[in-house]
PASELO-438358 format. One line per field, with one value per residue (C-alpha): residue number from 1; residue in three letters; chain; x, y, z. Coordinates in Angstrom, 1 decimal, decimal comma. Layout:
N
i c(NUM  ...);
aa c(ALA  ...);
ch c(A  ...);
X c(X  ...);
Y c(Y  ...);
Z c(Z  ...);
REM end
This chain:
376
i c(1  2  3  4  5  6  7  8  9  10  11  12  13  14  15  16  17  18  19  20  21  22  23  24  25  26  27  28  29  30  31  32  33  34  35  36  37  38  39  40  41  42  43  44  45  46  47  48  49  50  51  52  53  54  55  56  57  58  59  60  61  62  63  64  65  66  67  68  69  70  71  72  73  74  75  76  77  78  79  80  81  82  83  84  85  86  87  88  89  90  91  92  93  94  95  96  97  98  99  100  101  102  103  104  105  106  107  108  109  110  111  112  113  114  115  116  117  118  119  120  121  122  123  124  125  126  127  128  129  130  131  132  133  134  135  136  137  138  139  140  141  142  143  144  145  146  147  148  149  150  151  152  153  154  155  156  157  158  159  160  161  162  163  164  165  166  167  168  169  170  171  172  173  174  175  176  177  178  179  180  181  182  183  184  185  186  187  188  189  190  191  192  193  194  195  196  197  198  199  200  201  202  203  204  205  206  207  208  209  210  211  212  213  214  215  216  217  218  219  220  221  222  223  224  225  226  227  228  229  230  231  232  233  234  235  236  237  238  239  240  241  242  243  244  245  246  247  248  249  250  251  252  253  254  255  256  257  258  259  260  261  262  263  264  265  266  267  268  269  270  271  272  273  274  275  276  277  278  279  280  281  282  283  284  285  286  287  288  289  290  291  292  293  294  295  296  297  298  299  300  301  302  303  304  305  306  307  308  309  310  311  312  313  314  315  316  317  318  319  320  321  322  323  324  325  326  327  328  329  330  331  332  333  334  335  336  337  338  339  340  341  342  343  344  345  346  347  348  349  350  351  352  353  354  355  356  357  358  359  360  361  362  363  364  365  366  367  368  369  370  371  372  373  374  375  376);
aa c(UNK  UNK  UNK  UNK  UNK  UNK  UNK  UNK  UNK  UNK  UNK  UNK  UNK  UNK  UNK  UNK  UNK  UNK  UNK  UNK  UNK  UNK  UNK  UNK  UNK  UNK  UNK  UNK  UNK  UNK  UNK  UNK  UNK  UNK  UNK  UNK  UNK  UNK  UNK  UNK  UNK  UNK  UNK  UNK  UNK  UNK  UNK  UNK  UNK  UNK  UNK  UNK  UNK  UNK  UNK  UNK  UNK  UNK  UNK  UNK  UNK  UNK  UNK  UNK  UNK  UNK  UNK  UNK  UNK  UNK  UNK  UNK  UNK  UNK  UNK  UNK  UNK  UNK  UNK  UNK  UNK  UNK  UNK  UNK  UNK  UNK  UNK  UNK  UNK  UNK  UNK  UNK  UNK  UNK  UNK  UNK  UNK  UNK  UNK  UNK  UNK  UNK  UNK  UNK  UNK  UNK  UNK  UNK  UNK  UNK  UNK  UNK  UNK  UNK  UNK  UNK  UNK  UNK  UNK  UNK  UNK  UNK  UNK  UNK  UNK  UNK  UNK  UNK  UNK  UNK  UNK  UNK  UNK  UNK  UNK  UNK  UNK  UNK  UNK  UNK  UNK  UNK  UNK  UNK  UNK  UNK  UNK  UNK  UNK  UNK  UNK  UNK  UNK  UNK  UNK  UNK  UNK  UNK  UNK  UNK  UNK  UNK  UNK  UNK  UNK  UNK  UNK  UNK  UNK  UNK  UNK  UNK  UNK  UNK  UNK  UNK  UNK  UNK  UNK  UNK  UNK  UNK  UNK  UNK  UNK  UNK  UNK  UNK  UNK  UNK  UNK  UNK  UNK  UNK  UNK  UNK  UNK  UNK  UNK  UNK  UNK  UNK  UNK  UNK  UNK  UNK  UNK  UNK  UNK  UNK  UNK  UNK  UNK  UNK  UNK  UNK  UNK  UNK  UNK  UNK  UNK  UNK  UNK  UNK  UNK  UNK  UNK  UNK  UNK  UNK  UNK  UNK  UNK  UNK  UNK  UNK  UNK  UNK  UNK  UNK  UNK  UNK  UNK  UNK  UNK  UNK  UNK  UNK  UNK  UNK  UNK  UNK  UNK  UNK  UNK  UNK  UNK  UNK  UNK  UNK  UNK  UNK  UNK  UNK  UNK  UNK  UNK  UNK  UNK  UNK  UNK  UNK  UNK  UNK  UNK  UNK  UNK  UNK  UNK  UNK  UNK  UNK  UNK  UNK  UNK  UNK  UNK  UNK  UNK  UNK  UNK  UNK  UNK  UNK  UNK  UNK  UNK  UNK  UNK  UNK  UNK  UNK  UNK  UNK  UNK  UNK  UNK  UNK  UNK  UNK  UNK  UNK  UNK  UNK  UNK  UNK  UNK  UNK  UNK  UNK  UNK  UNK  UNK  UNK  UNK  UNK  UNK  UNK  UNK  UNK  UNK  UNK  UNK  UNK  UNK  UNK  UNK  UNK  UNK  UNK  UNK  UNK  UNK  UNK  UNK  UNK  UNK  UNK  UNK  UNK  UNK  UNK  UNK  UNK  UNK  UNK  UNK  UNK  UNK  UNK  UNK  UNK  UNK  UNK  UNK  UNK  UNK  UNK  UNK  UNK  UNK  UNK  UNK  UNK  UNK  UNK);
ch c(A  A  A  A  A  A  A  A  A  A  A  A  A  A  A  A  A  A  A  A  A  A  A  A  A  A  A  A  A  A  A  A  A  A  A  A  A  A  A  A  A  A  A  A  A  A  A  A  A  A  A  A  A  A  A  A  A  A  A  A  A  A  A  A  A  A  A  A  A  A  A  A  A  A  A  A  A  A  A  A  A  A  A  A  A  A  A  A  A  A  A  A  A  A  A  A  A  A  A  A  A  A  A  A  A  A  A  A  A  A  A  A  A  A  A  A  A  A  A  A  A  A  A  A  A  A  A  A  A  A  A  A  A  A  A  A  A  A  A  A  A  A  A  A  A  A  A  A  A  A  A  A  A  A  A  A  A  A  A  A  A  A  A  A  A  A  A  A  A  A  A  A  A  A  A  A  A  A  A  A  A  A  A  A  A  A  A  A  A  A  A  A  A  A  A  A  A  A  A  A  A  A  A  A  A  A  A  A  A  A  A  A  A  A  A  A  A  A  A  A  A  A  A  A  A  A  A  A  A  A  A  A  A  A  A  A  A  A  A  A  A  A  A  A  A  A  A  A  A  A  A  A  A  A  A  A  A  A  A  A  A  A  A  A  A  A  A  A  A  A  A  A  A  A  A  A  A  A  A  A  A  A  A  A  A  A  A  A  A  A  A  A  A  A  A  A  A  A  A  A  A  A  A  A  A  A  A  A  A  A  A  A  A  A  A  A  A  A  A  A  A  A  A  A  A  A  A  A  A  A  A  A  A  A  A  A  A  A  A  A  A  A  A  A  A  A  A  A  A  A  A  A  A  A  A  A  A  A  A  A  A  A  A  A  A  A  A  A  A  A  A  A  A  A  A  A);
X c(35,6  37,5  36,7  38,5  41,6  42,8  46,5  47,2  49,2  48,1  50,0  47,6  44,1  42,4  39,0  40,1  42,0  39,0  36,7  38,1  36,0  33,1  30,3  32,7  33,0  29,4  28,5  31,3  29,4  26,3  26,8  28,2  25,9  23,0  24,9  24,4  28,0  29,9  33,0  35,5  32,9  33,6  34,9  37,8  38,1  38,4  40,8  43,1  43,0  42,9  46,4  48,2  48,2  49,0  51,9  53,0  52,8  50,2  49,0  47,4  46,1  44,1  44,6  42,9  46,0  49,8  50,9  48,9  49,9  54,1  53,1  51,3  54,1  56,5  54,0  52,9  57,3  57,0  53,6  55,3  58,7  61,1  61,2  61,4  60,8  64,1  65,8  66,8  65,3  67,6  65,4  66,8  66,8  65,1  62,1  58,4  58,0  55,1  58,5  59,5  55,9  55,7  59,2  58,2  54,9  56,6  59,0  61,4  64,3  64,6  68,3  68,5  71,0  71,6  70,5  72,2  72,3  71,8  68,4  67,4  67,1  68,6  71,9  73,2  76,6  76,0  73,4  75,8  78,7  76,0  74,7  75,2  74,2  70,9  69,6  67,5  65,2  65,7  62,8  63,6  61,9  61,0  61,1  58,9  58,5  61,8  62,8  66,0  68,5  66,6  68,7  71,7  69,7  67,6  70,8  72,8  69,0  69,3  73,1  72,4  69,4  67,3  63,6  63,3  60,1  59,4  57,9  56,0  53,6  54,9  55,8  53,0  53,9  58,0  60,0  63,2  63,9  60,3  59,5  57,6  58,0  55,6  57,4  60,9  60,7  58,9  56,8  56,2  53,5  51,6  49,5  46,6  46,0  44,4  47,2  49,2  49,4  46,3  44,4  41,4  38,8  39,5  42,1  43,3  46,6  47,7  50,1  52,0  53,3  54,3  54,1  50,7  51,3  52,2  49,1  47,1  48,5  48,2  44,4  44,0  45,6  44,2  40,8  41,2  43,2  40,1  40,1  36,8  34,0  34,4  37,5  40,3  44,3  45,8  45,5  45,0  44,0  41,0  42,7  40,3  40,1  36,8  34,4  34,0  37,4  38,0  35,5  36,9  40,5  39,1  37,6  41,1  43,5  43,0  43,9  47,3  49,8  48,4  49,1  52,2  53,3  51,9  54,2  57,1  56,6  56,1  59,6  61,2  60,1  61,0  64,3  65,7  63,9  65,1  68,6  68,7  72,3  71,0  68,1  69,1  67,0  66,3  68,3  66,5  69,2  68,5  65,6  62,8  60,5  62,3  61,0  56,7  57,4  54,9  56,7  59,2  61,5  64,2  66,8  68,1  70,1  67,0  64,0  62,1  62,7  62,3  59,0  58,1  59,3  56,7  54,2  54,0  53,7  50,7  52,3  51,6  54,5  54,2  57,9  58,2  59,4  60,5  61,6  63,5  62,1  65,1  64,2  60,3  59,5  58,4  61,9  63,7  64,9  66,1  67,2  67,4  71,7  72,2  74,0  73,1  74,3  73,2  69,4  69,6  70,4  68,0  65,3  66,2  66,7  63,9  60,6  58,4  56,8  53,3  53,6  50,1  48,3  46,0  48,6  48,0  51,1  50,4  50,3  54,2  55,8  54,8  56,7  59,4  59,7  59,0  61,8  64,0  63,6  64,4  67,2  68,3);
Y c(34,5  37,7  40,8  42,8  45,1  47,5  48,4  51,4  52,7  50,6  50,4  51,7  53,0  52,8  53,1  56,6  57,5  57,1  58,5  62,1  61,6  60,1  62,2  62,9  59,2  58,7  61,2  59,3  56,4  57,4  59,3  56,2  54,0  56,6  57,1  53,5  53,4  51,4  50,0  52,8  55,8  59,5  58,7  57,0  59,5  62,0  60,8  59,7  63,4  64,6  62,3  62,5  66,7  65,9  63,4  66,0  63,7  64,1  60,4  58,0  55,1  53,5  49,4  47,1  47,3  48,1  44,4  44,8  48,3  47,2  44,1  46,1  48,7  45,6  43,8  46,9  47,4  43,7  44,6  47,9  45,6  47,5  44,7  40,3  37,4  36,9  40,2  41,0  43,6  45,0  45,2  46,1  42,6  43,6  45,0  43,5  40,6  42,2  43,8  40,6  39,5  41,9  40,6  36,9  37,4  38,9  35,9  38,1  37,6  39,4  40,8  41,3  44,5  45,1  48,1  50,4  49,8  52,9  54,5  50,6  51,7  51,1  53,0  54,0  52,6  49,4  49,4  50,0  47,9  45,0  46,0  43,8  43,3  41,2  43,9  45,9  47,7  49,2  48,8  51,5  51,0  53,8  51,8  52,7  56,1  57,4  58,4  56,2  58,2  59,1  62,1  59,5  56,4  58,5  59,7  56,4  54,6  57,0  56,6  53,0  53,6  51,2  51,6  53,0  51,9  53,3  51,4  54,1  52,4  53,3  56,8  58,9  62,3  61,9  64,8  66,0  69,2  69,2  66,3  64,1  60,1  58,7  61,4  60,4  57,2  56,1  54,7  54,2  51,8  53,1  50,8  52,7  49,3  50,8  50,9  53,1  57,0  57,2  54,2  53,4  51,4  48,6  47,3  49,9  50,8  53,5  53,8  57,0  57,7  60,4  58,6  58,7  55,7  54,0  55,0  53,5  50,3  50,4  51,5  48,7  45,9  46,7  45,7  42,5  44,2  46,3  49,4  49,1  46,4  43,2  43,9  42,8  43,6  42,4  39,0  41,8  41,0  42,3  44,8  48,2  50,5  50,3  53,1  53,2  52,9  56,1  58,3  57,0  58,1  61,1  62,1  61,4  62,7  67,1  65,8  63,6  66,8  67,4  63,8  63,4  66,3  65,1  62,1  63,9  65,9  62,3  60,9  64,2  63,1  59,8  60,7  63,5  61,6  58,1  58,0  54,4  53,2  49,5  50,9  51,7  54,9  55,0  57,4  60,1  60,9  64,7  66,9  65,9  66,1  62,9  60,9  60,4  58,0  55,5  53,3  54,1  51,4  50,7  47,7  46,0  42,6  41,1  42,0  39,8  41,0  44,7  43,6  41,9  44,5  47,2  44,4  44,9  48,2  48,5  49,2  47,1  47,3  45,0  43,4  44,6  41,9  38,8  36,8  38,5  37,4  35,6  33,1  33,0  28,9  30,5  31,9  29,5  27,2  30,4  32,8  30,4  30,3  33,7  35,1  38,6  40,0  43,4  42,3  39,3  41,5  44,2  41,5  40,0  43,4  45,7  46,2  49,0  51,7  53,2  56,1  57,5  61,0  60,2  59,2  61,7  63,2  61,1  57,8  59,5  59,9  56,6  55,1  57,6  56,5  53,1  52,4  54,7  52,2  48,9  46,7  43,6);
Z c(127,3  128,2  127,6  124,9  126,2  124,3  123,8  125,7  122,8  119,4  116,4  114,1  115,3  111,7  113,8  114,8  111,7  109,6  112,3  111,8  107,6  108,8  107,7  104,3  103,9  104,0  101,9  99,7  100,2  99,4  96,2  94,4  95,7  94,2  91,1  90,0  88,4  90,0  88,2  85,6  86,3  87,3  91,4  89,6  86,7  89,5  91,8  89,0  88,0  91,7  92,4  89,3  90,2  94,2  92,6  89,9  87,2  84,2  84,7  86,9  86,4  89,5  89,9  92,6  94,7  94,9  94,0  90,7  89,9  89,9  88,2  85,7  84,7  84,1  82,1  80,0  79,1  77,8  75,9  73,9  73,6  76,6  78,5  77,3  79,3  81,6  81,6  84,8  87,2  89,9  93,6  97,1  98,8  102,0  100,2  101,1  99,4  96,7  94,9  94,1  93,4  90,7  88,9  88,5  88,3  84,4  83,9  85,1  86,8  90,2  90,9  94,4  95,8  99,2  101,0  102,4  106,4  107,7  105,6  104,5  101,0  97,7  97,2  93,8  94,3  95,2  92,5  90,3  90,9  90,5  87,0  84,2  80,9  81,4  84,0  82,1  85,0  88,1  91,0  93,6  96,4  99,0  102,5  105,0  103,9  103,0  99,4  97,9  96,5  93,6  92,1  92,0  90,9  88,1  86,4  86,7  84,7  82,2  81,6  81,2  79,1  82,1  83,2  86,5  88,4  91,9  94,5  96,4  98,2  101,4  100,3  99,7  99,5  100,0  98,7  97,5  95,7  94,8  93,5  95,0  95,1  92,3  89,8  89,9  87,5  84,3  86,4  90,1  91,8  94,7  97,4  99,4  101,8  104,5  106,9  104,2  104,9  102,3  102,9  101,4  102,9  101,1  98,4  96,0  94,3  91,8  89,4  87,9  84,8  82,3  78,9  77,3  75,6  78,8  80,5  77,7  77,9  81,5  81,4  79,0  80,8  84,0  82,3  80,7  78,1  76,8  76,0  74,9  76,0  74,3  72,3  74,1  73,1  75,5  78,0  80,7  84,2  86,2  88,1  88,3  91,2  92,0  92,4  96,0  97,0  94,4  96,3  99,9  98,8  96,9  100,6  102,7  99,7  100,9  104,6  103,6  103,7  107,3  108,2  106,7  108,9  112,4  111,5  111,0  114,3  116,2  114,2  115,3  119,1  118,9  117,3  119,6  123,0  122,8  123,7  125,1  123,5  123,2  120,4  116,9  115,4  111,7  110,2  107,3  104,7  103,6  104,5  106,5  103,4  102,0  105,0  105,3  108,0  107,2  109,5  112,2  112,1  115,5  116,0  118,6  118,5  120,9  118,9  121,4  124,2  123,7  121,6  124,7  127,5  125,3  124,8  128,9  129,0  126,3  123,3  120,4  117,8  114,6  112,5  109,0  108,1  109,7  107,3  104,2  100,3  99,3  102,9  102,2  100,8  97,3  96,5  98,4  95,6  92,9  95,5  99,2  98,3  98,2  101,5  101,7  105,5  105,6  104,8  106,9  109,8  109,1  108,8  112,7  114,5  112,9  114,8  114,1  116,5  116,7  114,6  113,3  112,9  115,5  118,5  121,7  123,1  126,4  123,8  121,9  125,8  126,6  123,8  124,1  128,7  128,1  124,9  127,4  130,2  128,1  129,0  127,3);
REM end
């Protein structure tokens, strides 16, 4: 068998990302595994605490991982009566498929609005002229790092008395005027998979909220519906944040401002350096702080050949996503009719570059010379 080569410029060097903690992640490691606690103990008291304050919202509530924290808020509005089996929740359409997930995991109806074309996000004027009387929440999700338009989409939820959930799990640490993504909605959902800007080692997911009442529902369902052992309120899930994930994130969390700005000084590269006229930059709608740049998304009409033509050169890229929800076999027959251009289109042209805190300046020209050079 071969030997092993490795990409001259990976996607995503999680090896070397996590490298940077490694005596701090040990330490992590080996004060829970000492403390004997292992499951809703004082790593996950304290990172709830530590992220609810980086967030700017009083309450966090950790989950086993961002498909369980959206599908939690929705299910804890049906629990205290905001939400009933079928009402409708509007969703950009070219979302990751978990958004979705979430929705019908509730009996809920998914309402699916196109993005807008140029930031891939959910607009608040197409959002609108979709709304009807069944739609009765509002998933805003923040693609690939960038925040939605949520001054315009928070005002036009609360003239329509709607729920607004974020979906921030690509997002961590997005700003606009001070407000950070995860404190914009009644809710927002956040995934910390390790590829995300805070990753865990592991599975993990958070959610944010600012009613108390909220947060004890959530705390509840999240553990078979207990909020204490053996008594059960709620048919709740098993969906904890375990303790070792808590004291992994807890470790990373002080070093995510840093990273978060390494990526913006890569986008900034990438934007102002590539100027080949057959590539499509992503565009960032405000100031830079809106954009983390968890992924940094191009298009070209021939996705495969300038995935190819960097494949030869040593640079791994990955498609987020090739297929878009309303084409996957599980929505096919409730959603398959649905002709939806702009997210079609997205889905076929986008391919994402490496973009990561640990990429070497030799590693960011290489990607800048070698999209430069592409022909179709």
């Amino acid at each position: 068998m071969p030997a092993f080569t490795p990409a001259k410029v990976p996607f995503l060097d999680l090896r070397a990302i996590n490298a940077r903690h490694a005596a701090e992640l040990k330490t992590a490691a080996a004060r829970v595994i000492e403390s004997g606690w292992y499951i809703l103990s004082e790593e996950l008291k304290a990172f709830e605490t530590e992220f609810a304050t980086w967030v700017g919202c009083p309450h966090c509530v950790g989950t086993s991982n961002g498909l369980s924290a959206l599908t939690l808020a929705l299910r804890a509005w049906k629990e205290v009566g905001r939400l009933r089996d079928g009402d409708g929740v509007a969703v950009p359409a070219n979302t990751c498929i978990a958004s979705i997930l979430a929705i019908t995991e509730n009996n809920l109806q998914p309402v699916l609005v196109e993005p807008e074309a140029d930031t891939f996000n959910l607009g608040a004027a197409k959002l609108e002229s979709i709304l009807a009387p069944n739609i009765k929440a509002v998933l805003a999700v923040h693609l690939y790092g960038q925040l939605a338009d949520m001054p315009a989409i928070a005002e036009l939820c609360q003239s329509r008395g709607l729920l607004l959930l974020e979906d921030a799990a690509q997002a961590h640490g997005a700003c606009l005027n001070g407000i950070k993504a995860g404190a914009w909605g009644d809710a927002a959902g956040f995934s910390f998979y390790p590829g995300k800007n805070l990753g865990a080692l592991g599975d993990a997911g958070a959610l944010t909220c600012r009613d108390p009442k909220l947060a004890e529902t959530l705390r509840a369902l999240r553990n078979c519906g207990s909020h204490q052992k053996y008594r059960n309120f709620y048919r709740g899930p098993n969906d904890r944040m375990d303790e070792m994930q808590a004291a992994m994130l807890r470790v990373k969390l002080p070093h995510l401002d840093n990273d978060n700005a390494i990526r913006r000084r890569i986008a900034a590269q990438y934007c102002s350096k590539i100027s080949n006229s057959h590539v499509r930059l992503p565009i960032v709608r405000g100031p830079e702080e809106t954009h983390v740049w968890h992924l940094f998304v191009a298009r070209t009409n021939d996705r495969d050949g300038f995935q190819k033509h960097l494949a030869a050169a040593g640079i791994q890229t990955v498609i987020h996503y090739p297929v878009p929800p309303h084409q996957q076999d599980c929505y096919r027959a409730e959603l398959g009719k649905l002709s939806l251009p702009v997210t079609e289109k997205i889905h076929r042209t986008a391919l994402s570059l490496p973009i990561s805190p640990v990429m070497t300046q030799g590693q960011i020209d290489a990607v800048i010379e070698t999209v430069n050079n592409y022909q179709p």
